[in-house]
TITORLUM-24734 format. One record per residue (C-alpha): residue number from 1; x, y, z. Coordinates in pm, 1 decimal, decimal comma. Layout:
TITORLUM-24734
+-----+----------+----------+----------+
!   n !       c1 !       c2 !       c3 !
+-----+----------+----------+----------+
! NUM !        X !        Y !        Z !
...
+-----+----------+----------+----------+
This chain:
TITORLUM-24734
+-----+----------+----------+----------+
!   n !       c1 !       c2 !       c3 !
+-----+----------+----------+----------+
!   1 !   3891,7 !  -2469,0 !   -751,0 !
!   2 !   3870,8 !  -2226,4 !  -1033,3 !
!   3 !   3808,8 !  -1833,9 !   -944,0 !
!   4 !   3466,3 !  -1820,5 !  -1058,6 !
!   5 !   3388,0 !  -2124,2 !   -822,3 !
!   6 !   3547,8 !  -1929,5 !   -526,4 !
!   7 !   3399,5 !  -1610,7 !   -644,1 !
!   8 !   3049,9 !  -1756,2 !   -616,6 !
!   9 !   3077,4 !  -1942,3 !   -313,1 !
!  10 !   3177,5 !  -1650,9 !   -186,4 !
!  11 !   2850,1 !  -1464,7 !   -297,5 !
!  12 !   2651,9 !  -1712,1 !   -221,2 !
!  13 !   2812,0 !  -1698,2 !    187,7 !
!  14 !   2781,1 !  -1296,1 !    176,3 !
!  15 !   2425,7 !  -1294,4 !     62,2 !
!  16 !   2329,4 !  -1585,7 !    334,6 !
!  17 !   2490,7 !  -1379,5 !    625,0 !
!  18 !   2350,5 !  -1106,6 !    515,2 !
!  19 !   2010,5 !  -1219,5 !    471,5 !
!  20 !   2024,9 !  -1383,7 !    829,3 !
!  21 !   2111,4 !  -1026,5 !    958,3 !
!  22 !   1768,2 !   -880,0 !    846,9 !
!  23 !   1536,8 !   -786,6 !   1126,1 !
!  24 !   1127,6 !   -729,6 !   1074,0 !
!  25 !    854,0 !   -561,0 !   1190,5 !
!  26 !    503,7 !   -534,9 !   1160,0 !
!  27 !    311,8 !   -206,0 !   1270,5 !
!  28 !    103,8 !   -282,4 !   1545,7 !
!  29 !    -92,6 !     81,9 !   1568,0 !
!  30 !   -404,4 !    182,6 !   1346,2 !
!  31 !   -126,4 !    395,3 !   1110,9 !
!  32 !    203,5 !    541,7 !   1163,1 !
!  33 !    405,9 !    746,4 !    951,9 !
!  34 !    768,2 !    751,5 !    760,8 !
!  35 !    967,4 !   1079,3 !    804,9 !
!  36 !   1300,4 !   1189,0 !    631,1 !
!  37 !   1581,5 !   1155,9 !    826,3 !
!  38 !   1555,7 !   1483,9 !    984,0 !
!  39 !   1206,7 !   1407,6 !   1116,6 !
!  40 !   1078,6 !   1719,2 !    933,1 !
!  41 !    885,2 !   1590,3 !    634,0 !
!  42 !    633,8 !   1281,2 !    605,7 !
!  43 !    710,7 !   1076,1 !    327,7 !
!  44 !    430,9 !    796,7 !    400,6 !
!  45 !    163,6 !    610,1 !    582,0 !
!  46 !    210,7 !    240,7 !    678,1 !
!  47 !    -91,0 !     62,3 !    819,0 !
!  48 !   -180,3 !   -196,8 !   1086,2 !
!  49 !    -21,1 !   -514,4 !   1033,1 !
!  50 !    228,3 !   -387,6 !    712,7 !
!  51 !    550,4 !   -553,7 !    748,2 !
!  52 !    896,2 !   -424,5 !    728,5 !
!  53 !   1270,7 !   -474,3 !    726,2 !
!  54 !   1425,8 !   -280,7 !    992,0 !
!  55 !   1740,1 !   -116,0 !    817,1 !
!  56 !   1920,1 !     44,6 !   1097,5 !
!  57 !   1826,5 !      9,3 !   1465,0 !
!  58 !   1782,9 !    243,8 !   1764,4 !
!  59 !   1880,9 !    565,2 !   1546,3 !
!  60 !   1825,2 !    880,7 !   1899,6 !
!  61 !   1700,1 !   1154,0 !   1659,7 !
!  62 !   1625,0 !   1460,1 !   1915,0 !
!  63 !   1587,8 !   1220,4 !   2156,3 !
!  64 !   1366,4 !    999,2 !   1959,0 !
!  65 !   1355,9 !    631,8 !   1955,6 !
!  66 !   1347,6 !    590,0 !   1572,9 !
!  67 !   1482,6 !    366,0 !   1281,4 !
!  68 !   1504,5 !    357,8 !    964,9 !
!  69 !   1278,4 !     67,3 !    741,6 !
!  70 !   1207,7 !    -54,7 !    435,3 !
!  71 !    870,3 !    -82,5 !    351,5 !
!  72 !    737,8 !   -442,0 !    166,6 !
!  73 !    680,8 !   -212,2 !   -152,1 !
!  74 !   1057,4 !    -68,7 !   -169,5 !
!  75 !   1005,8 !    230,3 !    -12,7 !
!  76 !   1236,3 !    374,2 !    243,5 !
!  77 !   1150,9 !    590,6 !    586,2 !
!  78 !   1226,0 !    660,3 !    957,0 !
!  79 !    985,9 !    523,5 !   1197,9 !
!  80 !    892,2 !    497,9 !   1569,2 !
!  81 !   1039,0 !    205,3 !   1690,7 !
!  82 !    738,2 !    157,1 !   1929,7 !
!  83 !    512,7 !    129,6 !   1614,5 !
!  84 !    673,5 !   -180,7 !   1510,4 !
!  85 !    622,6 !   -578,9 !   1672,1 !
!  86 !    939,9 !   -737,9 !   1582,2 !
!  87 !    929,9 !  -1041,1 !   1385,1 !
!  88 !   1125,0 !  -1334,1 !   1190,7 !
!  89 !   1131,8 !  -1422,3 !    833,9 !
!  90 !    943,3 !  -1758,6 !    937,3 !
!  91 !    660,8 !  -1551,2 !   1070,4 !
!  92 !    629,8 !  -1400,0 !    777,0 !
!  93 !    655,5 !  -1665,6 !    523,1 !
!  94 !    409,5 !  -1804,1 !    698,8 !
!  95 !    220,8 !  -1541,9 !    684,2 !
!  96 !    187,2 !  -1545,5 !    326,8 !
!  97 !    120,4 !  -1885,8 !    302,1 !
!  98 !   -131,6 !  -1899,3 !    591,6 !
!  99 !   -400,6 !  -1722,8 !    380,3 !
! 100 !   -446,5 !  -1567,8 !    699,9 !
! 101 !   -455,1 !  -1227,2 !    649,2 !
! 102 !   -738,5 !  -1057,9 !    564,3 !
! 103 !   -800,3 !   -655,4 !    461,7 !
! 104 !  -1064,7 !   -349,0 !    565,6 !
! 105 !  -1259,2 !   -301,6 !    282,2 !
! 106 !  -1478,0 !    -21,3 !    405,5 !
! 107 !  -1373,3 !    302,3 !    572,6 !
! 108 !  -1347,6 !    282,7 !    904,0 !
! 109 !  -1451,9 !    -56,7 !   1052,0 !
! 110 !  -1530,3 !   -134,1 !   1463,4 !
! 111 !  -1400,4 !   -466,3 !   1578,6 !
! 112 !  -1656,6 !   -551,0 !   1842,9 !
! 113 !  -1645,2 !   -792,5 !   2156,1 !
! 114 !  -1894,1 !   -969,0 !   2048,8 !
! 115 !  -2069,0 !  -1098,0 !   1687,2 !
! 116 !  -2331,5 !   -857,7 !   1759,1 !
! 117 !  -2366,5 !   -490,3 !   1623,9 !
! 118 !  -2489,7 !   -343,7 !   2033,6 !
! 119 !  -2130,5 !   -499,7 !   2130,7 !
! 120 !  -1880,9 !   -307,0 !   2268,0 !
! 121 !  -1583,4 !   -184,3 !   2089,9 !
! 122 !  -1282,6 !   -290,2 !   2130,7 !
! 123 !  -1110,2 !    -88,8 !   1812,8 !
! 124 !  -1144,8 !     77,6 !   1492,4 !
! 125 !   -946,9 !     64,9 !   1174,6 !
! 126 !   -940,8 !    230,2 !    833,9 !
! 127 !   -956,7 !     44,5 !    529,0 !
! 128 !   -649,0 !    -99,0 !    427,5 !
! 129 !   -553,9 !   -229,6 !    745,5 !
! 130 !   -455,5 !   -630,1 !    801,4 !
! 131 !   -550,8 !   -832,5 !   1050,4 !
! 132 !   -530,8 !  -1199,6 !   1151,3 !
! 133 !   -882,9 !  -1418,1 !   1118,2 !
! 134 !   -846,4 !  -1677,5 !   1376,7 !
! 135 !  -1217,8 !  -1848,6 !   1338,6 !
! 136 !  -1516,5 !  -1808,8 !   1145,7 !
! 137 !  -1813,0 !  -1637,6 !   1361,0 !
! 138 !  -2157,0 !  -1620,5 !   1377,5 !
! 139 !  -2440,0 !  -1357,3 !   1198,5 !
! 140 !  -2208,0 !  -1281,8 !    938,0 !
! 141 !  -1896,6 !  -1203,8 !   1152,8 !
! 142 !  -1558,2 !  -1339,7 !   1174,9 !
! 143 !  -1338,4 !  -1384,1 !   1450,7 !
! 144 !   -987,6 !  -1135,5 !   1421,1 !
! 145 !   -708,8 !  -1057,6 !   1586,9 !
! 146 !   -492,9 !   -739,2 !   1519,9 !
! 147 !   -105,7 !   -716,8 !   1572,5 !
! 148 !   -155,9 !   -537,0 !   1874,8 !
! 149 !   -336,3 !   -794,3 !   2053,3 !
! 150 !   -639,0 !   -710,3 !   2033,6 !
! 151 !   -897,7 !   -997,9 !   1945,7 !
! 152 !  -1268,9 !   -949,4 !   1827,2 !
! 153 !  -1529,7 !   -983,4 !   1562,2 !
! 154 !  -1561,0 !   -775,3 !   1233,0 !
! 155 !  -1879,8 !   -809,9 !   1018,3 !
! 156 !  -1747,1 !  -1053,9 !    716,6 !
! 157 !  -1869,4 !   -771,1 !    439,5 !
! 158 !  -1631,6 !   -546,3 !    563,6 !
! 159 !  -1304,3 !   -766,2 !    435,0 !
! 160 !  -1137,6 !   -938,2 !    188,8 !
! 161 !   -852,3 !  -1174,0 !    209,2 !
! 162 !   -487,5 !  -1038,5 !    111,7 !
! 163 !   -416,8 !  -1010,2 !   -270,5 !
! 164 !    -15,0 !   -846,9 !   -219,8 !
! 165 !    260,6 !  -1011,1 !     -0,1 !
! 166 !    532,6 !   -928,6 !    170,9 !
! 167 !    807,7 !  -1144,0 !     -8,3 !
! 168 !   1011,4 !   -873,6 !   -123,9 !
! 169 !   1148,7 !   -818,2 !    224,9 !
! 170 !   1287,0 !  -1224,6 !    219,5 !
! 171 !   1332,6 !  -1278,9 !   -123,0 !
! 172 !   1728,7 !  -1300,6 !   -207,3 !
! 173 !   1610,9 !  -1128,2 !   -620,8 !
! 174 !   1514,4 !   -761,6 !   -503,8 !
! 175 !   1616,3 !   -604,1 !   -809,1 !
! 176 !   1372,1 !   -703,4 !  -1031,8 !
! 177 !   1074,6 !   -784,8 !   -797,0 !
! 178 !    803,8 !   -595,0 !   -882,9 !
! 179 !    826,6 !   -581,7 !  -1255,0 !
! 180 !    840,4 !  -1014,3 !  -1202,5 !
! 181 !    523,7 !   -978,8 !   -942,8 !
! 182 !    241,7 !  -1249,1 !  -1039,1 !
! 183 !     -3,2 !  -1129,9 !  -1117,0 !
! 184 !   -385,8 !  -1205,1 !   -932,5 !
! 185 !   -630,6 !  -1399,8 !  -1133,5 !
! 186 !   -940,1 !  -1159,0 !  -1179,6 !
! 187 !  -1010,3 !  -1350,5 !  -1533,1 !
! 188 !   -966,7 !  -1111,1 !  -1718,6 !
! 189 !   -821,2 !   -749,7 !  -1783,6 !
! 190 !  -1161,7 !   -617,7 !  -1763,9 !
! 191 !  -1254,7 !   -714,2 !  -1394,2 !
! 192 !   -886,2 !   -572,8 !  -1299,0 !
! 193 !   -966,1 !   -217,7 !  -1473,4 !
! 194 !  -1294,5 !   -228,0 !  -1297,5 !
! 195 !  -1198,2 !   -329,8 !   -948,7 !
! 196 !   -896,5 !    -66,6 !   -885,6 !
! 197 !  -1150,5 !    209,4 !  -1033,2 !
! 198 !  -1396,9 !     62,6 !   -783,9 !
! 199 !  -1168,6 !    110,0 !   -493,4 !
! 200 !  -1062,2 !    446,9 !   -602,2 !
! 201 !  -1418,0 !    563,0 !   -633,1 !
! 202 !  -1450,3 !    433,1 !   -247,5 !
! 203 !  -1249,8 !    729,8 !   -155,9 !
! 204 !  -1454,4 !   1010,6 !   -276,3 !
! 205 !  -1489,3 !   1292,0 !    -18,3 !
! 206 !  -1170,1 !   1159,0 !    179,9 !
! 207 !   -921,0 !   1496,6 !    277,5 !
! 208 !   -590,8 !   1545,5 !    112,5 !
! 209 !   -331,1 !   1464,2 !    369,8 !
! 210 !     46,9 !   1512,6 !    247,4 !
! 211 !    235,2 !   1149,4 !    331,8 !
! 212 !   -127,9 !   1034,8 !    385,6 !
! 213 !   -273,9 !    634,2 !    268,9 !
! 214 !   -565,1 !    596,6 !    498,0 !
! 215 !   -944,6 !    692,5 !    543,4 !
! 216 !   -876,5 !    978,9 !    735,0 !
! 217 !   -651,0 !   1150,0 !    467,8 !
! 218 !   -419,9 !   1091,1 !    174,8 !
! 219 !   -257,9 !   1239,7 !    -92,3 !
! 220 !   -224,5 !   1152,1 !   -479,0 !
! 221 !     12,1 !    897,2 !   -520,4 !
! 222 !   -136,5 !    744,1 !   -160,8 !
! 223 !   -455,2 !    701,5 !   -374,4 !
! 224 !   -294,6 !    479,6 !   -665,8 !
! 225 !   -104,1 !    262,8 !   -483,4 !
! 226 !   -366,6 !    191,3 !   -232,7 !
! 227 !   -566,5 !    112,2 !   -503,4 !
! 228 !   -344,5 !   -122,0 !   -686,4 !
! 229 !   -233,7 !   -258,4 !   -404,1 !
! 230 !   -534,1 !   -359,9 !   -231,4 !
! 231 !   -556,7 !   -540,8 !   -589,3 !
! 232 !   -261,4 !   -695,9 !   -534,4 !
! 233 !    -33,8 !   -519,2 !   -675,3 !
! 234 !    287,6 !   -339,4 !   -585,1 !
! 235 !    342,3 !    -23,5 !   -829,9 !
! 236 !    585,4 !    298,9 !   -677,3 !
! 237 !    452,7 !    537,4 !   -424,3 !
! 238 !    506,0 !    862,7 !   -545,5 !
! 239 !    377,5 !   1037,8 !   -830,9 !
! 240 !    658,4 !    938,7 !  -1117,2 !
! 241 !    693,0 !    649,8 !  -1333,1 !
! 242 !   1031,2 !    439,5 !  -1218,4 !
! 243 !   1160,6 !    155,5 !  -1478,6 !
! 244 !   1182,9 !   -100,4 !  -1205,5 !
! 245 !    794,8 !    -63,6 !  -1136,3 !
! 246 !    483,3 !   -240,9 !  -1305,7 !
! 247 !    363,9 !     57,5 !  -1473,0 !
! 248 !    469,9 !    193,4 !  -1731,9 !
! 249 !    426,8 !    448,8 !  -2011,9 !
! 250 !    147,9 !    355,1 !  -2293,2 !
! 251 !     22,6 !    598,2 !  -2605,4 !
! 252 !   -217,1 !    839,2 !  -2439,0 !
! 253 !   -502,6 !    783,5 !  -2717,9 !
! 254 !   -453,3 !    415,4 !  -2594,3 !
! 255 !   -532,6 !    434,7 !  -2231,9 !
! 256 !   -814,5 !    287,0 !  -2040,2 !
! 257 !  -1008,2 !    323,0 !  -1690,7 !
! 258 !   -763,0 !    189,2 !  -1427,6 !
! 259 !   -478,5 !    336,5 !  -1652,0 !
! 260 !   -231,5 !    649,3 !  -1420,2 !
! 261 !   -231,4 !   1005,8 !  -1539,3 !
! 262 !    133,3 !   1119,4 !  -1483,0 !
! 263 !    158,3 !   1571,9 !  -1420,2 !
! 264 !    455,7 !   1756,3 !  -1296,7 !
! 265 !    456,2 !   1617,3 !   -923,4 !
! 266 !     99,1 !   1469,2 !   -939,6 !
! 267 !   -109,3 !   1179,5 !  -1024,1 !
! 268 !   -433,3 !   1052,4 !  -1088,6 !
! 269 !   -638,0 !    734,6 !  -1219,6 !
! 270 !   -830,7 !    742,8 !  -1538,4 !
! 271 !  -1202,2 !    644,2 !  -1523,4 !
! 272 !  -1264,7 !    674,8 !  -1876,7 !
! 273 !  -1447,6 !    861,0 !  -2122,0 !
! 274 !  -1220,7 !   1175,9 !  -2013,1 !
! 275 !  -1280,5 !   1167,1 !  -1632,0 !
! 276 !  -1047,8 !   1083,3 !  -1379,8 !
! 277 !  -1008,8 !   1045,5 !   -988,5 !
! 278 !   -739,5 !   1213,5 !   -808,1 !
! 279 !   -658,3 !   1296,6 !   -415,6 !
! 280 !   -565,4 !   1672,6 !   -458,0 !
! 281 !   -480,5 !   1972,6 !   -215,4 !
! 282 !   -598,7 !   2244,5 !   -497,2 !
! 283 !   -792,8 !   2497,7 !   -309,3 !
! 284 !  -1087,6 !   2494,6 !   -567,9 !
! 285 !  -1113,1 !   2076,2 !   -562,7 !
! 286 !   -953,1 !   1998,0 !   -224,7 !
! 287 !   -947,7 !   1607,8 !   -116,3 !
! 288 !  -1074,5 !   1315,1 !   -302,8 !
! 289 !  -1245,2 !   1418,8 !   -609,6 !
! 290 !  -1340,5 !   1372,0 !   -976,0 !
! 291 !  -1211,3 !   1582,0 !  -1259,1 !
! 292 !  -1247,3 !   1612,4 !  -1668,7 !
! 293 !  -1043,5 !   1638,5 !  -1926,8 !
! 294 !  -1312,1 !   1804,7 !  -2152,3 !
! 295 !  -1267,2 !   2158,4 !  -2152,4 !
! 296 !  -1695,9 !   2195,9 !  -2182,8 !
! 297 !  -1704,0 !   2008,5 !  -1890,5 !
! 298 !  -1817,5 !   2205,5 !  -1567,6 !
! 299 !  -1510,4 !   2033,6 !  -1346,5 !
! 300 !  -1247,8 !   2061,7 !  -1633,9 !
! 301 !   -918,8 !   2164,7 !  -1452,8 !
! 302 !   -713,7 !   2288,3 !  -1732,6 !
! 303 !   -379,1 !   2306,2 !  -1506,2 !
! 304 !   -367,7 !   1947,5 !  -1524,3 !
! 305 !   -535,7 !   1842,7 !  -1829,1 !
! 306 !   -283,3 !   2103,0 !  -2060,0 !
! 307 !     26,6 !   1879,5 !  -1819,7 !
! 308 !    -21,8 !   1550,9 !  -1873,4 !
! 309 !    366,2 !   1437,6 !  -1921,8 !
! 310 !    311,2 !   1044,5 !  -1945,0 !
! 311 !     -2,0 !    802,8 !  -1897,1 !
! 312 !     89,9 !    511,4 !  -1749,4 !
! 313 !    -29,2 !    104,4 !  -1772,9 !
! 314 !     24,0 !   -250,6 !  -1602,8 !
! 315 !   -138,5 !   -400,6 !  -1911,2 !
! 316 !    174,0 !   -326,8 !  -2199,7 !
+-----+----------+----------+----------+
C-alpha cells in the first residue's frame, strides 16, 4: 500500500473516532447563557431546545458544574451543565429530518393545558425558542412538547416551522459550513430582504442586554443573527465580518434593506432609504430602536453614521 493510501486511511479512522467521541446537548430551560472561561463575562444567549456539542465535560469552576460547548452556529462558551439534556447524533439527525421542530414567532408565548385561551399555563417562552409539535390541535392550536418535558398547546399563529439546522455539529466538513449553507427558498431575493427586516422590526422597544438573544433583552449582534437565523440562516454572532461567514462586504452605495451596517464594535440592519434598526445601550437611544443616516433627520446619530467601516451582504 502506497503512503498516501495509509495516510488516508489513517484520516479517515482519526476523524471516525473522533466523531464517535462527540457528546450533545440540547438546552432544556427558557434561555441560558455562555460565559468566558472565568465565568466573569457573558458572551451569549442559547435558547430552549438549541443544540450543542459538549467540548469538555464536568469543568468545577468555583465550584460550578460547568462545560464548555459549541454552539450549532460555531460559537464557543461555558455553560451550566444542568441547562443541557444530553443527546446522540441520531436524535439529532432526526431531528432535522423530522420537520418537527417548530419556532416562537411572537414575544413571549404561554403554552396552555388546554386548546383554550382560559387554560392554565403550563409555561412561557420568548420568541426564538424550539419546541417539538407532537399533533395538530383544535381552535387554531397545536399540540407541543418542550425539551424539558413539558407538553401543551400553543395557538398555531404564534409559530413557524424551523428554517436553520443543526448539522454543523455532525457534519465531518466544518470548515467551510456556513459559507456552503443552502440556502431557504423564499422565491426570490426580495421576500428574503423583507422577511429578516420584518423580524427585526418585531423587536422594537426590546432592552439592550449585553450577551442577550431573547425577548427580554439583547444586544446588537444578538439582533442580526436572530434575525437571519430565524430565516434560516447561520451568519457570525458578534459584531465583525469573519471570511468563513455568509456575509460579506458589498459597495456601500450598493446596499439594500436586510443588508448589516458594520461600526467599531457595533452593528445594525439597514431598512432602507437611510434608516436602520439596531439593539443599542447608548444612553440617548437605549434598547431596540430605529436610527438615520440623514443628518436632517430628527434621530440622526452622527457617532455611528460618520463610522461605518464595512456594509455587509448574503446576496454578493
Amino acid at each position: 500500500m502506497t503512503y498516501q493510501k495509509v495516510h488516508f486511511c489513517f484520516m479517515i479512522r482519526h476523524r471516525e473516532k473522533e466523531k464517535s467521541m462527540r457528546k450533545y446537548g440540547i438546552v432544556c430551560r427558557s434561555s441560558v447563557f455562555l460565559f468566558t472561561e472565568d465565568l466573569q463575562e457573558v458572551t451569549d444567549e442559547i435558547l430552549m431546545g438549541w443544540a450543542v456539542e459538549i467540548v469538555e465535560e464536568e469543568l468545577s469552576i468555583r465550584e460550578q458544574n460547568y462545560v464548555r460547548v459549541l454552539t450549532h452556529y460555531g460559537y464557543e462558551g461555558y455553560v451550566d451543565r444542568a441547562a443541557l439534556k444530553v443527546v446522540s447524533e441520531e436524535e439529532l439527525r432526526f431531528r432535522d429530518k423530522s420537520d418537527s421542530l417548530w419556532v416562537i414567532r411572537s414575544a413571549f408565548a404561554d403554552i396552555l393545558e388546554k386548546p383554550d385561551v382560559c387554560s392554565r399555563i403550563q409555561t412561557t417562552l420568548g420568541r426564538g425558542s424550539f419546541v417539538t409539535k407532537t399533533a395538530e390541535g383544535e381552535n387554531g392550536y397545536i399540540q407541543v412538547k418542550t425539551d424539558e418535558g413539558i407538553s401543551g398547546y400553543l395557538p398555531k399563529i404564534h409559530m413557524f416551522r424551523r428554517r436553520d439546522r443543526d448539522e454543523y455539529l455532525y457534519t465531518d466538513c466544518r470548515e467551510d459550513y456556513f459559507l456552503n449553507q443552502t440556502p431557504i427558498k423564499y422565491g426570490s431575493e426580495e421576500a428574503f430582504r423583507k422577511s429578516v427586516t420584518d423580524c427585526a422590526l418585531a423587536y422594537l422597544g426590546t432592552q439592550y442586554r449585553w450577551g442577550g438573544k431573547s425577548s427580554a433583552g439583547l444586544d446588537c449582534s444578538g439582533l442580526t443573527f436572530l434575525c437571519y437565523q430565524m430565516n434560516g440562516i447561520l451568519i457570525y454572532r458578534d459584531a465583525r465580518l469573519m471570511p468563513q461567514y455568509p456575509i460579506q462586504p458589498v459597495d456601500p452605495r450598493q446596499m439594500k434593506k436586510g443588508d448589516l451596517l458594520y461600526f467599531p464594535g457595533h452593528i445594525a440592519m439597514y431598512l432602507g432609504k437611510g434608516r436602520y434598526i439596531h439593539c443599542t445601550g447608548h444612553r440617548e437611544s437605549f434598547g431596540c430602536v430605529c436610527n438615520s443616516l440623514n443628518p436632517e433627520d430628527a434621530d440622526y446619530r452622527e457617532d455611528l453614521a460618520s463610522s461605518i467601516l464595512y456594509v455587509g451582504s448574503i446576496f454578493v
